[in-house]
N, C-alpha and C positions, 0 to 999 in steps of 0.2 A: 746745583743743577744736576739733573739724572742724567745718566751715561747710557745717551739715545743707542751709542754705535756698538756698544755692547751687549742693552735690549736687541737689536737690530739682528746681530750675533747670533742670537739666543733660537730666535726665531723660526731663520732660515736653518739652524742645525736641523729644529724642530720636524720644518716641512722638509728635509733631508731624508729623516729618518720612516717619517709617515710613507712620502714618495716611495724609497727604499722597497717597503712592504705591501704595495700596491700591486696588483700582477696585470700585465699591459696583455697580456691574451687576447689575438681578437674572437669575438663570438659570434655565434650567425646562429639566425633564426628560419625555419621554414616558413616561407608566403607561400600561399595559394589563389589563384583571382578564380572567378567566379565566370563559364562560359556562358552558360544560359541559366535561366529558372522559369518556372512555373506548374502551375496544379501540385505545389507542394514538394518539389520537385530540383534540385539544385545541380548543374555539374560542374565539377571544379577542378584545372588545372593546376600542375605546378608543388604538389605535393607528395613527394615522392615516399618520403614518411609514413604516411597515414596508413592506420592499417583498420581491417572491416570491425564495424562498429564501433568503430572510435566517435566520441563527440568529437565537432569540429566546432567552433567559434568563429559568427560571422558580427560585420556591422551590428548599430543597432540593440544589443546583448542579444542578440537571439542563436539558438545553434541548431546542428543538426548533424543527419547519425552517419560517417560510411558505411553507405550498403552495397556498392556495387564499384569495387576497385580494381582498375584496368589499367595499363601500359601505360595508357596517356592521361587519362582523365579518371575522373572519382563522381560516382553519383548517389548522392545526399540526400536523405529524407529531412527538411527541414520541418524542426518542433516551435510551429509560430506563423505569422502572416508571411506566406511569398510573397508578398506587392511591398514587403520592405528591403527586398535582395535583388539587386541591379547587375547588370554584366560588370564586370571588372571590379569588385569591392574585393577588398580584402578577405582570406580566411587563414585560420589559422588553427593547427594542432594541439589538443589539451593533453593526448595522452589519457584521457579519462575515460569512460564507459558511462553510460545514460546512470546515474542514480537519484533514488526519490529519497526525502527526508520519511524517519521516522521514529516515533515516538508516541506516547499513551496519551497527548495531546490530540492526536487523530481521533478517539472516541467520539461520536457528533457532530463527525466535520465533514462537511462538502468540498472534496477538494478536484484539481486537474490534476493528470497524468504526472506530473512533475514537481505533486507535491505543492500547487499554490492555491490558496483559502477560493474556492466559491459562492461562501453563505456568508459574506458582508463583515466574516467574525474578525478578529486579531489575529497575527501572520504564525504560523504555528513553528513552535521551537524546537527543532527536531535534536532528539539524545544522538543520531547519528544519521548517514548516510549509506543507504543499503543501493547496491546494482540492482536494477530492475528484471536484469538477465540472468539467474543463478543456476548452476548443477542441482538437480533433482537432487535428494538424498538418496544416500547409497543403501542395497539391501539389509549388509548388517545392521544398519542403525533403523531400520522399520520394525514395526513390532503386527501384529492381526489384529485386524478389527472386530473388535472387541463388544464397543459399546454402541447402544442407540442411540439416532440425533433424532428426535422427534420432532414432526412437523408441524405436531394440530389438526394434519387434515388425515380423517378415519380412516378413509381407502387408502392413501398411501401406508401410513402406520401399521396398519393391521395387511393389508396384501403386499404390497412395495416397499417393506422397509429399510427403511437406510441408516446406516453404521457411521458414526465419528471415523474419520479417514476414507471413509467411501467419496467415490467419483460415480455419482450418479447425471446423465444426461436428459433434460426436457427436452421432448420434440413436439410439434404441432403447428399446426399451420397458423394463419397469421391470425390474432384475436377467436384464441381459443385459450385463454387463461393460464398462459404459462408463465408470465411475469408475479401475478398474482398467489400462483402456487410459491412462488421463492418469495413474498413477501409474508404470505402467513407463515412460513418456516422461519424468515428471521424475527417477525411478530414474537413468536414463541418461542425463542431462546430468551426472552423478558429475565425468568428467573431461573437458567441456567448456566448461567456466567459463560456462553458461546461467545465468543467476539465476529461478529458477523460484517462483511465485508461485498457489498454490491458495486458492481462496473457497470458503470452503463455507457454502451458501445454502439453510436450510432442512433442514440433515440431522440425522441424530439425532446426539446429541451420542457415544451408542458407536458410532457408525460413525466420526467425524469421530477418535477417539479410535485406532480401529486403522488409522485411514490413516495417523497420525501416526507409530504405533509401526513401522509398512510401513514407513516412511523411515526412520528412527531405524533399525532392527536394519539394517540395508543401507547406513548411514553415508552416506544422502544427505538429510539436514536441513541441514547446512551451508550449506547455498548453495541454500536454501529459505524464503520466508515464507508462513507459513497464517492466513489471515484468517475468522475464525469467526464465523458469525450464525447458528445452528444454530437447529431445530424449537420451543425455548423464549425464544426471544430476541421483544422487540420486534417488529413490523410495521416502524418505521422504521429498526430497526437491518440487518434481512434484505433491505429495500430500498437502503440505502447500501454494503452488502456489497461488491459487484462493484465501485462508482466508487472507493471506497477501495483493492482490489486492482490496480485499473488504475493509480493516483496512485501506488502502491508501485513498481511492474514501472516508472514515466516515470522516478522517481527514478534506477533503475539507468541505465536506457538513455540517459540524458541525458548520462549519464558513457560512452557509448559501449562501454557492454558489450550482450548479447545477452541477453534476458528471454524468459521461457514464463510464460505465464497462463492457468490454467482455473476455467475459471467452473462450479460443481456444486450447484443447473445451472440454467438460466433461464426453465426452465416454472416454480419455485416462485416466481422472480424476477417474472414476471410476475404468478402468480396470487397473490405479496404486493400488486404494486402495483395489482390489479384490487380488492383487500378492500379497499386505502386510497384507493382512488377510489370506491367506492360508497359508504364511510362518511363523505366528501367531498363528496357529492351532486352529479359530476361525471355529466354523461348516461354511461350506457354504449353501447355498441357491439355487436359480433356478441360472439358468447360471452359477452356484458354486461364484455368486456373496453374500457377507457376508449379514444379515439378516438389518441390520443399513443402506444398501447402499441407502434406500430416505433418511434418515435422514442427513445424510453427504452431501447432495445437498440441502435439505430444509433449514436446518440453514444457509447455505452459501444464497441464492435467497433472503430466507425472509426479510431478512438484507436491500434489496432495496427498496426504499421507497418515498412516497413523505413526509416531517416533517412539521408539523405545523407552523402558524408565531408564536409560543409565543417559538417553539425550534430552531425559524432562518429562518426556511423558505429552508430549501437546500433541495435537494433531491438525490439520486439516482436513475439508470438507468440501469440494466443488461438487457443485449443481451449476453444470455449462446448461445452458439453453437453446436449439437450434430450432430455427425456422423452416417447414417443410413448404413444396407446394401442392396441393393436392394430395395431400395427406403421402405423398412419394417419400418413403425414407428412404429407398435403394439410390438414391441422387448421391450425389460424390463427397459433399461434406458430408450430410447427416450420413452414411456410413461408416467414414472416416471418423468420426465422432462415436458414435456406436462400438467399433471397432479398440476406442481407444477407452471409453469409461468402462463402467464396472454393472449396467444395467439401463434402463430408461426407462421414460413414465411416457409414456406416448398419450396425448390429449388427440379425442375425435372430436372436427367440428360438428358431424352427426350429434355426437349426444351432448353438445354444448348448446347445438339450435333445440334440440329437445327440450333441454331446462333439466338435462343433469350435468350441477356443477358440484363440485368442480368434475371437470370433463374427461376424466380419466378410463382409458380403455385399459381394464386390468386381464383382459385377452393379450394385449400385445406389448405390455408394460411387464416390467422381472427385476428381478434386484438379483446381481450373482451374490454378494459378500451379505446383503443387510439380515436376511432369515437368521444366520449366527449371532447376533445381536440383540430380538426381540425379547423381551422380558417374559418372564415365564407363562405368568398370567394371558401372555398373548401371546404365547405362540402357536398351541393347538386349538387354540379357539379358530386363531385367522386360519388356518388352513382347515380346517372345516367349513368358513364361512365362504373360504377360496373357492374350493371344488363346487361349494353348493351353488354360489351364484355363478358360476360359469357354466356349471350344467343348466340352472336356469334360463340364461342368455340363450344358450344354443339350444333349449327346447322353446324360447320365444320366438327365433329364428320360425322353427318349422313349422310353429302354427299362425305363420301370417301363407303359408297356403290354403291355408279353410280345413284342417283336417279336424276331425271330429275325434274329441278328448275323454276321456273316463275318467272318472272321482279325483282319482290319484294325482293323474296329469292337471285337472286344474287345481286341486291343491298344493301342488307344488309353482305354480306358477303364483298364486294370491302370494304364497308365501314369499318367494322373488322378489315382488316388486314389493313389497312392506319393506324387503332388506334395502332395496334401492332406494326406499327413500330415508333407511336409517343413514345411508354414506352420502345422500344428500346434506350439502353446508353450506353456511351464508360464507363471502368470503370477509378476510379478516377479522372470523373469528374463532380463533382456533381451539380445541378439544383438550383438554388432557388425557394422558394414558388411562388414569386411573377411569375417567368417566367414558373413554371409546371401549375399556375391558366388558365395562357393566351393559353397555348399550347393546357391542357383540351378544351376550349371556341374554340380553331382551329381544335381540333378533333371530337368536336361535331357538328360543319357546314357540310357544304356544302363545303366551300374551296378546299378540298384536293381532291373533287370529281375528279378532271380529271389530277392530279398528278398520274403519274406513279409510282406504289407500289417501284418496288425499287430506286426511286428519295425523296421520302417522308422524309427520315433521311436526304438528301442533306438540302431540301429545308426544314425543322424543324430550322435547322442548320443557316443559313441566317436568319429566320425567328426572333429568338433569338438575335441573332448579332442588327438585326435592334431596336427590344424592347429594348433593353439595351440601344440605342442609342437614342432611340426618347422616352421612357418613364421610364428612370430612376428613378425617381423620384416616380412614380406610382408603379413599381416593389417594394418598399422597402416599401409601405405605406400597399401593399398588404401583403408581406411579415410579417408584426409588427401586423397584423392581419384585417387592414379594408378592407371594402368589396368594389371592385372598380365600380364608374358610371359606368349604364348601356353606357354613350356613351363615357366613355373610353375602355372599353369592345368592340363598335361598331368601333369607329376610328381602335383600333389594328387589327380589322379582317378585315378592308378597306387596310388596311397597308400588311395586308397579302394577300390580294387579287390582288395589285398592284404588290407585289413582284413576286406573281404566274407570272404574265402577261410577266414579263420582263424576268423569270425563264424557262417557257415554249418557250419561243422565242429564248431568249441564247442556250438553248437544242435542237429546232430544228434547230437552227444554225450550232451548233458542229454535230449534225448528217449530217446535207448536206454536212457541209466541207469532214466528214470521207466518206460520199460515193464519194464524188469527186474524192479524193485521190485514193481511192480502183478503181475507172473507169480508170482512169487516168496511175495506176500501169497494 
């Protein structure tokens, strides 16, 4: 028989021992209960801990951010549905700060503010967790902006250009093509290895839907992330929109590749965070906008950069977007806005009901940083092309008095408007350098002289087709940035001269068949 009482023995030394080494401490945990909520909106007592922008952990898994921590109470921007946060629930302290997953898995993804899949795909594996809130980078680690981000569309490129690390601003009023203008730019980062990065803040979820499909049928989502807090989303969610798209875009560039980010667009941005400051009972300001509202856009901008090679060499690229009304940019965001990027592209709804798109006023549109940038081939050409059609504009201007013109003056007007309709473009389809260098060189001749103003986009159009055709090879050498022979230069505008010939002939051909017919009827 076994010697129970000495198993028995055995045992209890065991739990002895174990006990021994157990530590009886007691621990305490901070609670918080919950005094009211709504519109997005939490206050929560009892948390004496918590300190500002701390995530908080409610019911539910849902959380949300300290933004406004006082004596007694703590007011909460909740990231999730309010109608699941009751008076008295539990919260509690993580000690954490708001961060989104990331990783090269984002490439093609639809995601929220926080990093969770929106396009039906598989839940994305993030290499790590990045704060959505980060320190700008510091001076020493910037380097000048150096290089072009080309956009495809001719007027910007050739007059407004914009630099890899530039912070360039859209303004325009409302449905005057400014979403459209940042998507032919990420369109045409296709075969530049840009990692391109859109927010969209505030928009209707079918808008946000056929910008998506814009990218997708033109096989440039690949090397694309969209970050969505659309019209039905949260207050907290459409407020952390943008900080999360910029934590996306450092991911890449940390790895020393080149990032574009557009922000669409930052007047909702702002007048989210003005509704969550007055239901925060933060004083307000002019516009009853809270006193912080540049600061809340400067940290987000500052962020974009060009980094030096000893921190990789990548950079960032924002193109914020702001909304005017009545073309007013002296209004308190879009100057703020102004104030803080590095130039703007100001869109008139005048010359967009005209039918010149895209709708750029290159009178009231500048780039400070991007002229340092343009490739050689472009850059005395566009300030030639600059000056000439600006002094056009402003002698169109004066002859809608009636004053009576001599040779000169309407020859230089014919010639105006042939240019205005070379920086005429369909949208998403964007240009290459190499073919807006040559088109410049054809809007500066003589060529188009006796092209019929509205035939000029026809015959642009051919024109292009044929370059592609016969100088391949010269387009892309131009494009990588060298400057092309004067008699490659000369050949393409013989090339274009020929094509007139046979252009002009085809047209008066189809004009004599149509009067034929019409005799004939």
């Amino acid at each position: 028989m076994p010697d129970f009482s000495s198993l028995a023995d055995d045992v209890l030394a065991g739990l002895s021992r174990a006990a021994a080494n157990v530590s009886a401490e007691p621990a305490s945990r901070s609670i918080g209960r919950v005094l009211r909520s709504g519109d997005g909106i939490a206050w929560v007592a009892g948390l004496p801990g918590a300190r500002a922008q701390e995530l908080l952990g409610f019911p539910n898994d849902l959380m949300a951010i300290a933004f406004s921590v006082d004596e007694e109470e703590i007011g909460c921007i909740i990231l999730g549905d309010d109608a699941l946060v009751f008076a008295g629930d539990t919260v509690r302290c993580t000690g954490e700060v708001v961060r989104t997953p990331v990783c090269s898995e984002l490439l093609g993804r639809v995601v929220d503010p926080l990093g969770r899949p929106l396009d039906d795909g598989p839940p994305v594996r993030p290499e790590r967790y990045d704060a959505v809130e980060r320190e700008a980078p510091s001076i020493p680690s910037r380097a000048p902006v150096t290089r072009p981000l080309a956009t495809g569309i001719t007027s910007i490129d050739a007059m407004i250009p914009i630099g890899r690390g530039q912070r360039e601003l859209i303004v325009g009023d409302r449905s005057t093509g400014k979403t459209t203008i940042a998507v032919d730019a990420m369109i045409n980062q296709r075969a530049t290895g840009v990692v391109c990065v859109y927010v969209a803040i505030g928009q209707r979820a079918s808008s946000v839907a056929r910008f998506v499909e814009a990218l997708r049928s033109r096989d440039a989502m690949d090397h694309c992330v969209v970050v969505v807090a659309d019209a039905d989303s949260p207050p907290g969610m459409r407020f952390l929109a943008p900080y999360t798209g910029c934590t996306i875009s450092e991911f890449f560039m940390e790895q020393g590749r080149d990032t574009l980010v557009v922000y669409d667009d930052l007047t909702k941005h702002a007048q989210t965070y003005r509704e969550i400051s007055l239901l925060l009972r933060r004083p307000p300001g002019r516009e009853a906008y809270p006193g912080d509202i540049f600061f809340i856009h400067s940290r987000l901008l500052e962020r974009a950069t060009q980094m030096s090679e000893d921190r990789g060499g990548g950079s960032q690229t924002a193109l914020p977007i702001v909304e005017t009304q009545a073309q007013n940019i002296s209004a308190y965001v879009p100057t703020n806005l102004i104030s803080i990027t590095d130039g703007q592209i100001f869109l008139s709804p005048d010359l967009f009901h005209s039918g010149f798109l895209p709708a750029v006023d290159i009178g009231l549109s500048v780039s400070r940083v991007g002229g340092k940038t343009q490739i050689p081939a472009m850059k005395q050409l566009a300030q030639q092309t600059r000056l000439g059609y600006t002094q056009f504009l402003e002698l169109e201007q004066f002859t809608k008095f009636g004053t009576t013109m001599d040779q000169e003056t309407e020859k230089q007007l014919d010639h105006g408007r042939r240019v205005r309709e070379i920086l005429k473009q369909e949208e998403h389809e964007p240009i290459g350098l190499g073919e807006q260098v040559l088109m410049l060189h054809l809007a500066a001749g003589e060529t188009l002289a006796d092209v019929p103003v509205e035939e000029v986009r026809r015959f642009k159009q051919q024109f292009r087709e044929a370059c592609r055709t016969e100088y391949g090879e010269l387009l892309n050498k131009i494009g990588e940035g060298e400057e092309p022979p004067e008699e490659a230069v000369r050949a393409a505008l013989e090339l274009a001269g020929r094509l007139k010939q046979t252009f002009l002939a085809d047209r008066e051909a189809g004009d004599a068949g149509t009067e034929g017919a019409s005799s004939q009827a």
